[in-house]
Backbone bond lengths (Angstrom), bond angles and torsions (degrees), N, CA, C in turn:
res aa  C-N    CA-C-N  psi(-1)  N-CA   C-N-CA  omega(-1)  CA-C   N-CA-C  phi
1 X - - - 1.467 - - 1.527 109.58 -
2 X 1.508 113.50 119.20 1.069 109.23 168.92 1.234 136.33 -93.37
3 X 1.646 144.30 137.23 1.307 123.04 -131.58 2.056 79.58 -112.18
4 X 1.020 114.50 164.60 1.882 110.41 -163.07 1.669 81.82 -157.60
5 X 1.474 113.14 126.26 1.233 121.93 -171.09 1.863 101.67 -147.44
6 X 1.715 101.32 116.21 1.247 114.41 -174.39 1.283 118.80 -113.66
7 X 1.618 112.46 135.69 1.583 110.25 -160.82 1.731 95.33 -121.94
8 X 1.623 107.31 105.23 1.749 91.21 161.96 0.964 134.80 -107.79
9 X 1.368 117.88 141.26 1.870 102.17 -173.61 1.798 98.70 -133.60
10 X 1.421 114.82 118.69 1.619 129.43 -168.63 1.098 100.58 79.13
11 X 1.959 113.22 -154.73 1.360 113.53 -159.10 1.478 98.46 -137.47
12 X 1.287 146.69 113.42 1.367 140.39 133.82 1.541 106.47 -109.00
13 X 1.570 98.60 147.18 1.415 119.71 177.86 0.997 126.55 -22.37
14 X 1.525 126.29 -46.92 1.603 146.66 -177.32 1.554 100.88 -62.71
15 X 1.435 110.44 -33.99 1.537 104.95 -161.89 1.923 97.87 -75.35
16 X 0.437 112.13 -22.82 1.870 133.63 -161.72 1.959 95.27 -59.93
17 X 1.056 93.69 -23.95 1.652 101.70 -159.03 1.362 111.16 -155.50
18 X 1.285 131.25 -13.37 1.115 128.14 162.58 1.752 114.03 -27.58
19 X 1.615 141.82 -98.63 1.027 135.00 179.41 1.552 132.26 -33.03
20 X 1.780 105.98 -10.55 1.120 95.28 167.34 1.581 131.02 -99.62
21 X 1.652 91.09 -18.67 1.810 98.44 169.58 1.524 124.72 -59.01
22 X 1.613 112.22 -0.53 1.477 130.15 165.02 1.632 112.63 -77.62
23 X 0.981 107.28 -52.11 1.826 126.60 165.53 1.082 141.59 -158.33
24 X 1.639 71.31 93.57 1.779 107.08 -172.80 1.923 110.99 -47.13
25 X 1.026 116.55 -47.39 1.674 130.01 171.14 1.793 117.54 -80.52
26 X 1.113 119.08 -25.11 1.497 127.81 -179.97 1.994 111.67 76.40
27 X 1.636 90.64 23.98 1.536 78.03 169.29 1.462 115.66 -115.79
28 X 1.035 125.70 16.69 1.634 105.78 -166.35 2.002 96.64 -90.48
29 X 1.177 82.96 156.73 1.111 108.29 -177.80 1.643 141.27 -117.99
30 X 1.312 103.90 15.03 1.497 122.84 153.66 1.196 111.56 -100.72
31 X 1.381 158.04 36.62 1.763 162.80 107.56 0.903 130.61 -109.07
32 X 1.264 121.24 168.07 1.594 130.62 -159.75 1.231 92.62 -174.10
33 X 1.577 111.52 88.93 1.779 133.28 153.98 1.343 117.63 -65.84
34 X 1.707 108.07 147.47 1.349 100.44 175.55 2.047 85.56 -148.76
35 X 1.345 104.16 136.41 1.202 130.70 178.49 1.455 103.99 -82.05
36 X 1.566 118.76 131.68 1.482 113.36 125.35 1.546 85.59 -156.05
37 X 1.932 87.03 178.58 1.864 108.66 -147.63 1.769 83.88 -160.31
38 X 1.439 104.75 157.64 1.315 123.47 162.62 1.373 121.57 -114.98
39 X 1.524 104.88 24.44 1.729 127.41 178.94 1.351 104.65 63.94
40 X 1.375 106.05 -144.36 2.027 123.67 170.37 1.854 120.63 -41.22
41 X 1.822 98.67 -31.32 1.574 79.51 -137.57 2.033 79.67 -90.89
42 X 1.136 146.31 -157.82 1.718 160.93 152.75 1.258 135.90 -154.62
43 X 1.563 110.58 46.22 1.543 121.30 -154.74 1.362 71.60 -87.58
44 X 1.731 104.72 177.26 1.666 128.15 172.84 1.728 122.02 -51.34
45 X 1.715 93.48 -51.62 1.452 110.25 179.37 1.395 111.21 -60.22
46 X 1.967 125.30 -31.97 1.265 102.53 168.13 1.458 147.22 -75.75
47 X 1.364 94.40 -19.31 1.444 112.67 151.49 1.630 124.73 -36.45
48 X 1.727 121.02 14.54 1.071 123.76 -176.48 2.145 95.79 -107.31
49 X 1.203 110.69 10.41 1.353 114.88 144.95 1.417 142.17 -78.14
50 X 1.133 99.47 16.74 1.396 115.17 -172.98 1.584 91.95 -108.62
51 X 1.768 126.97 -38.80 1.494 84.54 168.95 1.206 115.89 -74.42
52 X 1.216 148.60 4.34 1.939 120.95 169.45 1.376 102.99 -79.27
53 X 1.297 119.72 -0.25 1.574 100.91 169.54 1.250 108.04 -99.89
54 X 0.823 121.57 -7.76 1.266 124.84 176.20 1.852 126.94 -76.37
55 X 1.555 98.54 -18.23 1.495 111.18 157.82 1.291 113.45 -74.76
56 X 1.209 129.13 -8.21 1.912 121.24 -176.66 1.642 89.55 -107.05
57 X 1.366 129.95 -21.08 1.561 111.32 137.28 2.124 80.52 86.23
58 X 1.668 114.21 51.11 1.482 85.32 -159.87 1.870 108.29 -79.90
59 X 1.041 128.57 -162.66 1.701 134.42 144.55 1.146 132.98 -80.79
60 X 1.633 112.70 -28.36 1.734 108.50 160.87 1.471 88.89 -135.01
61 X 1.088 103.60 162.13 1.531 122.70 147.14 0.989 142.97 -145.75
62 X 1.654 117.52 148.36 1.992 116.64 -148.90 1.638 90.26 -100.47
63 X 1.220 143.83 140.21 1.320 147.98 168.56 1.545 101.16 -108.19
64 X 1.068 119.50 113.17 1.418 121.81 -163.40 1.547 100.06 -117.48
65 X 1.629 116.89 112.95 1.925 119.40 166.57 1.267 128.47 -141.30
66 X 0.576 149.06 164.63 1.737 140.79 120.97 1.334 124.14 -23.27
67 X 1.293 139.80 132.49 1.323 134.27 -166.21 1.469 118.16 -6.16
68 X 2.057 106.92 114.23 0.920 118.41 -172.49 1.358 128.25 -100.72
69 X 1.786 97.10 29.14 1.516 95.23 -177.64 1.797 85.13 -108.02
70 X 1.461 137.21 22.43 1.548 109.97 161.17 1.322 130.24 -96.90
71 X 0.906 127.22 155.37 1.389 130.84 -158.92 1.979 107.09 -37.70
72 X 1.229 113.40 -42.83 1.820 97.53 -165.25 1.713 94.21 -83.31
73 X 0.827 125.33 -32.52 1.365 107.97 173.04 1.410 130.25 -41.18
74 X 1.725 98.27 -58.15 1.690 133.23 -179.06 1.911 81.38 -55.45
75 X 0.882 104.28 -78.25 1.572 104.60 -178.49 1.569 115.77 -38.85
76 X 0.863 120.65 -35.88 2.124 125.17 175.90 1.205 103.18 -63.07
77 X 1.408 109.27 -43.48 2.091 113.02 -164.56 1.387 108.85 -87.42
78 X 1.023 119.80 -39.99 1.214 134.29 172.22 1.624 125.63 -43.32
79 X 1.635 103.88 -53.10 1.153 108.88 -179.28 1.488 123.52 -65.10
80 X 1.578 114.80 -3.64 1.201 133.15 175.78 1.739 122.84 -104.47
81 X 1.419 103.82 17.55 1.350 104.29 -167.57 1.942 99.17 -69.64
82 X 1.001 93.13 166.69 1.022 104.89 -163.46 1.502 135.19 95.66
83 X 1.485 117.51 -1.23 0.985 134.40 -174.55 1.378 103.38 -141.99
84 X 1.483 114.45 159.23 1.537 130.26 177.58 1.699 93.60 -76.34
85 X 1.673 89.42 115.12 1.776 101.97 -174.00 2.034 80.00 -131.50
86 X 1.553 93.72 141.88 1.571 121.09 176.44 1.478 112.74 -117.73
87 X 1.501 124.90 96.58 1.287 106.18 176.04 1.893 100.25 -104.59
88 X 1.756 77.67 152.94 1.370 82.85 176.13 1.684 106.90 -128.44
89 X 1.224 113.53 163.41 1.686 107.04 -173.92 1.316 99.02 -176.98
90 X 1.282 114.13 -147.93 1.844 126.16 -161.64 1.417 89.86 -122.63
91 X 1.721 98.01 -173.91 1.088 112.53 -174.19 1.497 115.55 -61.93
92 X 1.416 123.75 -64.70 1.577 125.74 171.74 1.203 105.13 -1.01
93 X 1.847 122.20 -65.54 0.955 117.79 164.90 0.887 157.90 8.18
94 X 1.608 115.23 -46.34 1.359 135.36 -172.83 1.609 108.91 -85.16
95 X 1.081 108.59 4.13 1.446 98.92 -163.21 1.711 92.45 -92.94
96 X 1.610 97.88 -5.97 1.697 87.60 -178.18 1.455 104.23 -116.94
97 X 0.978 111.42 40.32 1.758 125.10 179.44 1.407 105.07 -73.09
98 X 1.550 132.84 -42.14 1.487 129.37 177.33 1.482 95.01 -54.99
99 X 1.383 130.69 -80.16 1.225 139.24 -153.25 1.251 123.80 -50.14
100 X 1.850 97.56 -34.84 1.633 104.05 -177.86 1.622 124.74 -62.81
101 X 1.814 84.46 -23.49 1.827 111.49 179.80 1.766 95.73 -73.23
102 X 0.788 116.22 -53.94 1.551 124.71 -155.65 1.631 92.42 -30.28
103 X 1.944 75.15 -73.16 2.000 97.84 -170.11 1.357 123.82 -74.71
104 X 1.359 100.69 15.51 1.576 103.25 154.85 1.805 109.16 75.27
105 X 1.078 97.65 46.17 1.823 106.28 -158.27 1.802 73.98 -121.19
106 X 1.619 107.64 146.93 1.275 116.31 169.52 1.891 98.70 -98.76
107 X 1.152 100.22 171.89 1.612 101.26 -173.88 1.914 93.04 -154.12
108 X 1.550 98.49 164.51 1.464 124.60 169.81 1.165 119.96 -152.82
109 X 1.094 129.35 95.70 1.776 133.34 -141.76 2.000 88.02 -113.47
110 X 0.925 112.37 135.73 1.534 124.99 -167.71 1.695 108.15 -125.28
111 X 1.377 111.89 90.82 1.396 112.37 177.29 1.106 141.96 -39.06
112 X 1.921 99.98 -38.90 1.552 118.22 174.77 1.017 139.27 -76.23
113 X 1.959 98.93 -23.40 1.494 118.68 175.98 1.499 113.24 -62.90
114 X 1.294 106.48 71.46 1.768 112.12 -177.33 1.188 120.45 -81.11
115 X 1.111 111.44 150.21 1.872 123.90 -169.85 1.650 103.93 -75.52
116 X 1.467 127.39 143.57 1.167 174.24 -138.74 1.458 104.56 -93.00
117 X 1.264 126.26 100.99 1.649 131.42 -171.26 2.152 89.98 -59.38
118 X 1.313 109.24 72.95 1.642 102.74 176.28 1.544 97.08 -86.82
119 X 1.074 113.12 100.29 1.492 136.13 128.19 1.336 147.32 -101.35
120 X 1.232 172.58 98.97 1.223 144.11 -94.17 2.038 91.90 -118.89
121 X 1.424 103.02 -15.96 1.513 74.93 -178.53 1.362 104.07 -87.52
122 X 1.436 133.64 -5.28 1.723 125.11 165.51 0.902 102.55 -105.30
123 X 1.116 151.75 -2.49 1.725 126.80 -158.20 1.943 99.26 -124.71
124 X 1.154 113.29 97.09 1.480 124.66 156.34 1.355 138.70 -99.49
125 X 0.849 130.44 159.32 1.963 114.47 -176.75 1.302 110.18 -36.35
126 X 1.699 113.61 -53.46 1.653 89.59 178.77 1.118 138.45 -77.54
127 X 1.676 111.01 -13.03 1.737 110.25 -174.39 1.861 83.35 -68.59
128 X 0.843 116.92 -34.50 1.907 111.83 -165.51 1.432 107.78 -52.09
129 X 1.152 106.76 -49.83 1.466 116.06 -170.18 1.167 103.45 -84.69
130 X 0.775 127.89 -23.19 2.021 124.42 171.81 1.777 97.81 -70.49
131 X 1.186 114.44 -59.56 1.213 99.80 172.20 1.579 154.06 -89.36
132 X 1.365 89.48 10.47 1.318 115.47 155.26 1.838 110.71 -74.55
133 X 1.320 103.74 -43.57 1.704 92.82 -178.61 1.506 118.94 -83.42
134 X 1.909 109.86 -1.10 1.356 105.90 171.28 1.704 103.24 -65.50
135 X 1.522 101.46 -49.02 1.377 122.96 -177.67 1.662 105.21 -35.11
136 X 0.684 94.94 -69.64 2.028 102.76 -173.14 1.220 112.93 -60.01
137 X 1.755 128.08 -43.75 1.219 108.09 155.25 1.567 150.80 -91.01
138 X 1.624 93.46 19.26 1.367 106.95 155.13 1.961 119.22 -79.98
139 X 1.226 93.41 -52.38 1.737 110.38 172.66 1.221 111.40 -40.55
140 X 1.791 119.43 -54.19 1.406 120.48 -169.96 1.582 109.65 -79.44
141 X 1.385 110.26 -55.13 1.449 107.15 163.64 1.717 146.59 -23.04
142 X 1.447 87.85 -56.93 1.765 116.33 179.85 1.796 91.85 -60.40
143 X 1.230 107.98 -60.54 1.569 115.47 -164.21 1.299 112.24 135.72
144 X 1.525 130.77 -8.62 1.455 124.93 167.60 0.774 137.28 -0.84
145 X 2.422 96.12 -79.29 0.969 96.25 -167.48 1.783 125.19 -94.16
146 X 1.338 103.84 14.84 1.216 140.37 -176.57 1.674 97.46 -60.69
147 X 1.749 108.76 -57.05 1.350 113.93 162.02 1.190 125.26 -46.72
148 X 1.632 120.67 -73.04 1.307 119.90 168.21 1.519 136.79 -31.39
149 X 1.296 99.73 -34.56 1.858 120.54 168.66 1.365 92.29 -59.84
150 X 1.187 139.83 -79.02 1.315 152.58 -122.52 1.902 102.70 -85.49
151 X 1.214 104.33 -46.91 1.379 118.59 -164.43 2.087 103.72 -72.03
152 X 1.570 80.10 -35.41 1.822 83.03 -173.55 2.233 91.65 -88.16
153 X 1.144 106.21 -28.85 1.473 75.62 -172.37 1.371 103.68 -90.75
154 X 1.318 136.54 27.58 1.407 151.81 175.68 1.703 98.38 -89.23
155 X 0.869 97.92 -53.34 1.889 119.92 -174.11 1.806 94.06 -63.11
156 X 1.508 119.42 -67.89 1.648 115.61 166.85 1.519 122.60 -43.07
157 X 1.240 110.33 -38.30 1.496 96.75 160.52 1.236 142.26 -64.07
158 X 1.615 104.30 -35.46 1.830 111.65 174.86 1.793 102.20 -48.58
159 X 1.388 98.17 -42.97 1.504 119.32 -165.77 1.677 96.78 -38.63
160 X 1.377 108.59 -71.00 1.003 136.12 -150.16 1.615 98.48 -65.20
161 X 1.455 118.69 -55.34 1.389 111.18 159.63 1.420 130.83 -42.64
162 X 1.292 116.04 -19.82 1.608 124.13 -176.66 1.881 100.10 79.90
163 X 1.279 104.04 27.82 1.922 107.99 159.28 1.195 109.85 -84.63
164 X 1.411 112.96 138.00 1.761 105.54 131.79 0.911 149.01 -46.87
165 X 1.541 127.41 93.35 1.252 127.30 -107.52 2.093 88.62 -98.28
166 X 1.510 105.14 163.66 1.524 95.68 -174.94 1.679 109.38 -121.41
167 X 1.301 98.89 121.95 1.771 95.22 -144.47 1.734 91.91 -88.16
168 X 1.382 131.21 177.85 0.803 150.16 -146.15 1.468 102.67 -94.07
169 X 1.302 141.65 142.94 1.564 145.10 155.40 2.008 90.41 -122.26
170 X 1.125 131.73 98.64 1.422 135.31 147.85 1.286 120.16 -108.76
171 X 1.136 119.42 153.38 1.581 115.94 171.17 1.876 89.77 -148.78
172 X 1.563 96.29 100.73 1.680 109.19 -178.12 1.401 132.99 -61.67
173 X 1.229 124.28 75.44 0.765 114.75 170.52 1.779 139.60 -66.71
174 X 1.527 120.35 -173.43 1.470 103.06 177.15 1.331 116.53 -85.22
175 X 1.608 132.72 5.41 1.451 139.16 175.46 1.846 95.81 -96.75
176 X 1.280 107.60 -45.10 1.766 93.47 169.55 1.110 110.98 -52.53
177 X 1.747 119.14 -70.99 1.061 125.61 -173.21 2.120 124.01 -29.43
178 X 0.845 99.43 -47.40 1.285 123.77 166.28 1.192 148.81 -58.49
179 X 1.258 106.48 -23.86 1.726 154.80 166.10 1.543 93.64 -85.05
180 X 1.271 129.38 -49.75 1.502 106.48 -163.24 1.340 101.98 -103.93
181 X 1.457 105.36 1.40 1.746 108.56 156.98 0.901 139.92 -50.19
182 X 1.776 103.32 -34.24 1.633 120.50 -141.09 0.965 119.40 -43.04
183 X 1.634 78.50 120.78 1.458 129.82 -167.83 1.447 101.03 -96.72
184 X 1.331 120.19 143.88 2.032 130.43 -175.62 0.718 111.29 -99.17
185 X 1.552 133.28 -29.76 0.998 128.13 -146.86 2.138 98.97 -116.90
186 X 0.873 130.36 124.59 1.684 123.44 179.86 1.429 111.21 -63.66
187 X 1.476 125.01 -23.80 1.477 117.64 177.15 1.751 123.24 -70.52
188 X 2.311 93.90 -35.76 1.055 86.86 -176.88 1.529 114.88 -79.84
189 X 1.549 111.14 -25.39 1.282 101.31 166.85 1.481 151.53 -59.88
190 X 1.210 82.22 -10.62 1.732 103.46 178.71 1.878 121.69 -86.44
191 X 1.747 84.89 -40.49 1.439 94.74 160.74 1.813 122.89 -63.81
192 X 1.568 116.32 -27.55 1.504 124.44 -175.85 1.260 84.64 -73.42
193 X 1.737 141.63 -74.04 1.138 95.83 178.35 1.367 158.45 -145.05
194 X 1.569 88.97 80.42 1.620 117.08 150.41 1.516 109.08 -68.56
195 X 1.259 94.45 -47.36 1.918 83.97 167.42 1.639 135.13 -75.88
196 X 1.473 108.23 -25.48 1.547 92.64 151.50 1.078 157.91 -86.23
197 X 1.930 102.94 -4.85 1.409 126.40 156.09 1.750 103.46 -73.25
198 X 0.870 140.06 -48.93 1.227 126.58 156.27 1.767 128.63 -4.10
199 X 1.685 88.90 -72.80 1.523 106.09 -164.78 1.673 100.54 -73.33
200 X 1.377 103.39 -36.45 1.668 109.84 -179.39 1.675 99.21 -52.21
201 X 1.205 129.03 -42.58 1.365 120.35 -166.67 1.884 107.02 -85.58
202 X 1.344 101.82 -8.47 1.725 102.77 156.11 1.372 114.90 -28.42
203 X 0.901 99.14 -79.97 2.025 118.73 -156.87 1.635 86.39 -63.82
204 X 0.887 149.45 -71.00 1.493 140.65 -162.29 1.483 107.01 -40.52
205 X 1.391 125.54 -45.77 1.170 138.77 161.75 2.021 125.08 -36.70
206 X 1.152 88.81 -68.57 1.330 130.17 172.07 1.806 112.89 -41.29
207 X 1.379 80.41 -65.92 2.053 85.14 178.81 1.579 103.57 -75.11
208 X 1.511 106.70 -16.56 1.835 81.63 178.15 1.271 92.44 -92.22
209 X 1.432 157.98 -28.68 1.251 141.46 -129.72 1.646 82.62 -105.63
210 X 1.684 128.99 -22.72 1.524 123.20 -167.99 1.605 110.72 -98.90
211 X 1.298 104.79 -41.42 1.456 114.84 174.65 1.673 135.64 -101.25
212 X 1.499 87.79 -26.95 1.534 91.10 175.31 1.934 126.58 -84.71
213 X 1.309 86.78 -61.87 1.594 99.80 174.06 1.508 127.83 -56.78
214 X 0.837 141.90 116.73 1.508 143.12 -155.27 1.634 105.12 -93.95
215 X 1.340 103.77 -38.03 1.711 126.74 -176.24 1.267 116.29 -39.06
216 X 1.392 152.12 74.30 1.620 114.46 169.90 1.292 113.50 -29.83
217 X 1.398 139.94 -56.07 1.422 118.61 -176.32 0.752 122.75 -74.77
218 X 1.230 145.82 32.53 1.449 161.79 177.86 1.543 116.95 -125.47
219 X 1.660 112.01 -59.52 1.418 94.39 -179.96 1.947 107.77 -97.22
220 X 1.293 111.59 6.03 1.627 90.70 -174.25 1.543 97.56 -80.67
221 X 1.568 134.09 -39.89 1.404 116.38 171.98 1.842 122.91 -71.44
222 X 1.300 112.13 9.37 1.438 117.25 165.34 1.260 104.85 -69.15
223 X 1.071 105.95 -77.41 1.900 128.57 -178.56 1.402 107.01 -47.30
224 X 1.273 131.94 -34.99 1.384 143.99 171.27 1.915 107.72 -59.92
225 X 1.070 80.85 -63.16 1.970 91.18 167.82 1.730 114.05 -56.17
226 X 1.039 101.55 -54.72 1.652 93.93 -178.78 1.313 116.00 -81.73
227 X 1.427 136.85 -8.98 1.001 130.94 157.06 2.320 108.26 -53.21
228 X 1.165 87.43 -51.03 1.560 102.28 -172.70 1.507 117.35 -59.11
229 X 1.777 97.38 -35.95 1.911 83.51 168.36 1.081 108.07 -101.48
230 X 1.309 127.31 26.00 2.118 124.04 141.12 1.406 108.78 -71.95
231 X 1.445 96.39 -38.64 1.823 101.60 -176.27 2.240 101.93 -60.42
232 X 0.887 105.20 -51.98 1.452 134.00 177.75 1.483 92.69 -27.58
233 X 1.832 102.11 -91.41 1.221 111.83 160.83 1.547 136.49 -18.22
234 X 1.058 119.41 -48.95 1.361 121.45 177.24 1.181 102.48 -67.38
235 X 1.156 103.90 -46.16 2.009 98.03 -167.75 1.495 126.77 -64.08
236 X 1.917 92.39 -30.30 1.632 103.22 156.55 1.321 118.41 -74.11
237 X 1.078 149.01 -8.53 1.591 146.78 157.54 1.296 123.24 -71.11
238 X 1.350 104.08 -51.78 1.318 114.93 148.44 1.544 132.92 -17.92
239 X 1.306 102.46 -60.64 1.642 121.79 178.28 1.631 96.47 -73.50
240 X 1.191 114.09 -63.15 1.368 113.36 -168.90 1.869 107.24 -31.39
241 X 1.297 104.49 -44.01 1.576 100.59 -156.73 1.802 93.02 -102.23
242 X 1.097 108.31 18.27 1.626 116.32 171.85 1.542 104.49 -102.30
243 X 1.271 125.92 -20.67 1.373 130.37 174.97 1.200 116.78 -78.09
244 X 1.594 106.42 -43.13 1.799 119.27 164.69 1.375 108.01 -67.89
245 X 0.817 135.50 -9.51 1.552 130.80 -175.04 1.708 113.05 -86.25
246 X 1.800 93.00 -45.27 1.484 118.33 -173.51 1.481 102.18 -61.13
247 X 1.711 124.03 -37.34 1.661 119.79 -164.17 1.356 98.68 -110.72
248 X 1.687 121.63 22.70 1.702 125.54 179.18 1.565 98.97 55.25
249 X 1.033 127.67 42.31 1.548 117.65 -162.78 1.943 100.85 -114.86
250 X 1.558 102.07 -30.45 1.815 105.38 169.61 1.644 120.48 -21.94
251 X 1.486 115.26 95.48 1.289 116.34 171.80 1.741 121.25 -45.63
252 X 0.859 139.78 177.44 1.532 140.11 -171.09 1.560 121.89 -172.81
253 X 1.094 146.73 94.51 1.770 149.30 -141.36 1.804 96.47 -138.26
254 X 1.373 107.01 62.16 1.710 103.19 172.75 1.505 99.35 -76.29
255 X 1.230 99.10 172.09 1.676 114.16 -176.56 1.780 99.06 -101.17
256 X 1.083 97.95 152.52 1.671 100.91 178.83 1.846 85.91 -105.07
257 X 1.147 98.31 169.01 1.645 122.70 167.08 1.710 112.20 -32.07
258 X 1.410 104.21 -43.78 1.613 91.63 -141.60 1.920 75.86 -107.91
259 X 0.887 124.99 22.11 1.871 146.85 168.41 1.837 104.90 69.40
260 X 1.649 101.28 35.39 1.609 95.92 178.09 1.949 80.36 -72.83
261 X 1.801 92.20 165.74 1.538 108.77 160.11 1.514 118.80 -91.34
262 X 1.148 108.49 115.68 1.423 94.44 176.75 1.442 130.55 -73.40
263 X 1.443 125.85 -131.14 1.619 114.06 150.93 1.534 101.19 156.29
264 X 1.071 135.33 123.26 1.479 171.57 -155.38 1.700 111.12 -144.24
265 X 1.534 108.22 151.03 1.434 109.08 164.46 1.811 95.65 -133.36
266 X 1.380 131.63 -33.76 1.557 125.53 -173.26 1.115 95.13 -83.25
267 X 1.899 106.24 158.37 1.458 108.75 -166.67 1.500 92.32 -82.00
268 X 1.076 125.23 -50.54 1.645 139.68 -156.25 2.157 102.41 -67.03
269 X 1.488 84.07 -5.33 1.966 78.10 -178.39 1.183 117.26 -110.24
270 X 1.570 112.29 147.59 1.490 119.61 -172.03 1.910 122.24 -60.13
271 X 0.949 142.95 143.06 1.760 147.90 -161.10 2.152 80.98 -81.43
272 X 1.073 99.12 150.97 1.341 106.52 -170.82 1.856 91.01 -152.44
């Protein structure tokens, strides 16, 4: 049994669903996850959630944020050195890609997982949650998080063999993403990603409409716009996996019990 211990601090898309793309059905029976998070906010001081994970004592752990080169993050992963720690996050991210190598931390940096038009005169619980679920079904669609599944339960297996396990360096792009889609058809693939170049051009949007522009009339229709080509996005992912659906061609990788991957493409055929 492998013990899988997840630390979130704020909100990107991945985090939303992360523990469940491990078990999707809730039966396998080689892990035993245990959640904790410091919700919305990721200053340094909250990073003092990392000791209750630290009582389930796990074998890897996923540190899940929003740009993981600021201090409470660096502070979440950290406090676990010594152990095979996986952070995953957005692009910002990347800016801490030397360091993450240094200290021997595996990483999965997600291009699309773009930051949140937070302004207070657009952004309310529901625009959030609307665009949080564009977010997720662009990620799952494209094949993202298809990666992310794969790469961390790649890492549970070394475990499970009693290896040193070899943790992940990705930085997702929309040709990865896409690859672990595989997609049959060239239209739908092309449309997956049109939709993750899409979402990738989110956050460019986003940081000027939150940080740069001073204007209300200036940045509330920024943030207004990039909310809309996530909406965009989704709808092209959407299609993408409506084309695979149309030629029975939708790939499918459930986990069996004992956490082999399976993998199917017809709806009507058994995961082998």
């Amino acid at each position: 049994m492998v013990k899988v211990g997840v630390l979130k601090m704020g909100a990107i898309g991945t985090a939303l669903l992360v523990e469940y793309l491990l078990d999707e059905r809730a039966d396998r029976e080689d892990i035993e996850v245990r959640v904790v998070t410091s919700g919305a906010k990721m200053q340094p001081e909250e990073a003092v959630v990392a000791e209750k994970l630290k009582e389930f004592d796990p074998d890897v752990v996923i540190v899940v944020s929003p740009n993981a080169a600021l201090p409470g993050p660096k502070a979440a992963r950290e406090a676990f050195e010594g152990k095979p720690v996986i952070v995953i996050s957005d692009a910002p991210a990347k800016k801490a890609k030397d360091e993450l190598k240094e200290k021997g931390f595996g990483y999965i940096l997600i291009n699309a997982d773009s930051m949140i038009g937070a302004r207070r005169e657009f952004l309310d619980p529901t625009e959030m949650a609307l665009f949080n679920a564009d977010v997720v079904k662009v990620l799952a669609a494209t094949g993202a998080f298809r990666l992310v599944q794969e790469a961390i339960d790649k890492v549970i297996e070394d475990i499970k063999a009693g290896k040193q396990p070899e943790l992940p360096q990705i930085v997702v792009t929309a040709e990865k993403a896409v690859e672990a889609g595989k997609f049959s058809n060239p239209y739908a693939k092309a449309k997956a990603m049109a939709a993750f170049y899409i979402a990738e051009k989110v956050a460019d949007i986003d940081v000027k409409g939150c940080f740069i522009e001073k204007d209300p009339e200036k940045y509330i229709p920024l943030v207004a716009s990039a909310h809309e080509m996530m909406r965009i996005a989704a709808i092209l992912a959407d299609q993408a996996r409506e084309i695979e659906k149309s030629n029975d061609t939708v790939f499918r990788n459930p986990h069996a019990k004992d956490g082999k991957i399976l993998g199917k493409t017809q709806l009507m055929a058994k995961p082998e």
